[in-house]
C-alpha positions in Angstrom: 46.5 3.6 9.0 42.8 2.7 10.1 41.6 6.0 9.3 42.9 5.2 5.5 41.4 1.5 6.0 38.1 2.8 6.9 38.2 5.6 4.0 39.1 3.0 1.8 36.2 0.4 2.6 33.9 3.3 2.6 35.1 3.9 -1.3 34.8 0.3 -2.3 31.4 -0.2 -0.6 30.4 3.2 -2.7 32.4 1.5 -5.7 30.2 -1.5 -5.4 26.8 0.0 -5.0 27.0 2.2 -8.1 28.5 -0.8 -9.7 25.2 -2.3 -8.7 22.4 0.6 -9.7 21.2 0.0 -13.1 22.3 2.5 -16.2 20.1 5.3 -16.7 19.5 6.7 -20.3 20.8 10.3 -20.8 17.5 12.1 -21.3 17.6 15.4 -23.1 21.2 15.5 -23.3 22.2 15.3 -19.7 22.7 11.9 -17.7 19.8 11.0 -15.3 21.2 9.9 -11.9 19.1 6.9 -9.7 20.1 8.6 -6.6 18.6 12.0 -7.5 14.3 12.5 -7.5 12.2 13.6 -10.4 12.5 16.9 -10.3 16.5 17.2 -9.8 16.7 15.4 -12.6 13.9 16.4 -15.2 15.5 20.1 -14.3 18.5 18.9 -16.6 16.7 17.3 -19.4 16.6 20.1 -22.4 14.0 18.2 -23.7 11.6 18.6 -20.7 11.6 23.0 -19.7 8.4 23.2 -20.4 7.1 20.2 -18.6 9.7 21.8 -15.9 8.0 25.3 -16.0 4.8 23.5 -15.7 5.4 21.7 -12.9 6.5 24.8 -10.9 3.8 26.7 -12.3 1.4 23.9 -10.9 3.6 24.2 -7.8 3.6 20.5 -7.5 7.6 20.3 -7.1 7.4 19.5 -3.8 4.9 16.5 -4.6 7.4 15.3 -6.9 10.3 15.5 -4.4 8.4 13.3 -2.7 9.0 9.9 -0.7 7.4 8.2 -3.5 7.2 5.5 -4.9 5.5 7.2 -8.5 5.5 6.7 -12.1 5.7 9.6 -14.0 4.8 9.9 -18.0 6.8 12.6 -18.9 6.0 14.4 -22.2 9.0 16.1 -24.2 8.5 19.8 -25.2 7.5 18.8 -28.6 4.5 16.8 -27.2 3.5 20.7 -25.9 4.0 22.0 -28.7 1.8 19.6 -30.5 -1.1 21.0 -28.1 -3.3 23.8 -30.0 -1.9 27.1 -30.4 -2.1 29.3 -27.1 -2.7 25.9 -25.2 0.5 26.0 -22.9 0.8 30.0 -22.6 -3.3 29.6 -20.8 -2.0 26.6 -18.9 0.7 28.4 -17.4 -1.6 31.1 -16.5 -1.9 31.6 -12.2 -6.1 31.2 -12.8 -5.5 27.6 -14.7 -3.4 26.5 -11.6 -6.0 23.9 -10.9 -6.4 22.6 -14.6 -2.7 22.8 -14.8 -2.7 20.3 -12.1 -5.5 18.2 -13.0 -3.2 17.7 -16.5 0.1 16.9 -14.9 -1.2 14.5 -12.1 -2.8 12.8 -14.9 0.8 11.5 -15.8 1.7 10.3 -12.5 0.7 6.5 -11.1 1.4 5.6 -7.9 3.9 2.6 -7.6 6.9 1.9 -9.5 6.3 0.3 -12.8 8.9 -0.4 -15.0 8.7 -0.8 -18.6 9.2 -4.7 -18.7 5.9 -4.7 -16.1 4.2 -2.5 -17.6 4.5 -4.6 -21.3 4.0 -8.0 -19.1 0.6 -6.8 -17.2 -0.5 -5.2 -20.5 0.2 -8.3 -22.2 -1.5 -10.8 -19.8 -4.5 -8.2 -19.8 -7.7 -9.7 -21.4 -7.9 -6.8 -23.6 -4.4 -5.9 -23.9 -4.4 -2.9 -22.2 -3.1 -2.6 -18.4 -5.0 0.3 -17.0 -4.1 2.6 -14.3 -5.3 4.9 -11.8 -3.6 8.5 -12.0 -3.0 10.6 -8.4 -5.8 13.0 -10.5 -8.4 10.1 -10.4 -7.9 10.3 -14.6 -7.5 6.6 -16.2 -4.3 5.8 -18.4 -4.0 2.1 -20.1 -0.6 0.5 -21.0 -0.5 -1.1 -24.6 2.1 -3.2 -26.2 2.1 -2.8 -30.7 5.3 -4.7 -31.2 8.1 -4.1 -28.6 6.9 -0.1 -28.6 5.0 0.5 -25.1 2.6 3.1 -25.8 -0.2 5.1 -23.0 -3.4 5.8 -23.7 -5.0 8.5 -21.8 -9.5 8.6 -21.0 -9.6 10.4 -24.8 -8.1 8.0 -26.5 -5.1 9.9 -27.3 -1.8 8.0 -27.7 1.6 8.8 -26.5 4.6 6.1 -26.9 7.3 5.7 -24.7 9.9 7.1 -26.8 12.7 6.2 -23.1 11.9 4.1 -20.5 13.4 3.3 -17.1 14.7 6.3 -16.0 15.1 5.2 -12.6 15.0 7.7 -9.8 15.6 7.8 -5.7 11.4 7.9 -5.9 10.2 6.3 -8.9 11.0 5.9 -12.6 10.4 8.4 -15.6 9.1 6.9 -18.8 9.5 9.7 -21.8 6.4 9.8 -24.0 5.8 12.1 -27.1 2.1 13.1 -26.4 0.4 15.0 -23.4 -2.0 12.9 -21.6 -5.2 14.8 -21.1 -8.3 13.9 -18.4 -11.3 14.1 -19.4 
């Protein structure tokens, strides 16, 4: 009987903190779990293989799998597809390992920012942009045009935050429709 009690309070306790995690969006078809990291769960999104391939091609999985916190930008395959011809195929290429890199960790910030923060600090901002610091050095600014959040990477280029809040055991994934590109 106290092995059942103990089973039982070890179910409700489990009960209660799921209850208690926020909802994650599906992304790409498949639901997005807040106990599981960025890559176990990008690895399910249909809308994210190449930014999946990319990523092992960079062979920055492990960085990803990491203790975190980190805020990661994540572009959908039609944001790579949007690149110029022949773009992805040299990316992927073992020589542009580095560049590769230098691209991908230009989507990642350090922290966990959600979108409500991100919208507040770009919002209080003097110019209305909240910039960042990327783990590749590369500067990205936050921008609110409506109640759209949209990131801004050193080019200028624009990419909006088509999901946001996709929480994750280290960090948060905010979907965006462009790839972010350092200088």
């Amino acid at each position: 009987m106290k092995r059942y009690l103990l089973a039982s309070a070890a179910l409700i306790a489990a009960s209660v903190a799921q209850a208690n995690m926020p909802a994650n969006p599906e992304v790409g078809g498949a639901p997005m779990f807040a106990d599981r990291n960025i890559v176990e769960n990008a690895v399910n999104s249909a809308d994210h293989t190449t930014l999946v391939a990319a990523v092992q091609a960079a062979e920055l999985v492990d960085a990803l799998q990491g203790e975190g916190p980190m805020t990661v930008f994540a572009p959908v395959n039609a944001a790579f597809e949007a690149l110029p011809e022949g773009t992805v195929d040299t990316l992927l290429m073992p020589e542009n390992k580095a560049m590769l890199q230098r691209i991908l960790t230009s989507h990642v910030v350090a922290g966990n920012l959600s979108g409500p923060e991100l919208m507040r600090r770009a919002r209080a901002a003097g110019d209305g942009f909240f910039h960042m610091e990327t783990l590749s050095g590369a500067a990205l600014s936050a921008q609110v045009r409506g109640n759209t959040l949209w990131i801004y990477d050193e080019s200028g280029n624009a990419g909006r935050v088509t999901i946001n809040d996709v929480n994750q055991s280290n960090g948060v994934i905010h979907v965006v429709d462009t790839v972010l590109l350092p200088r």
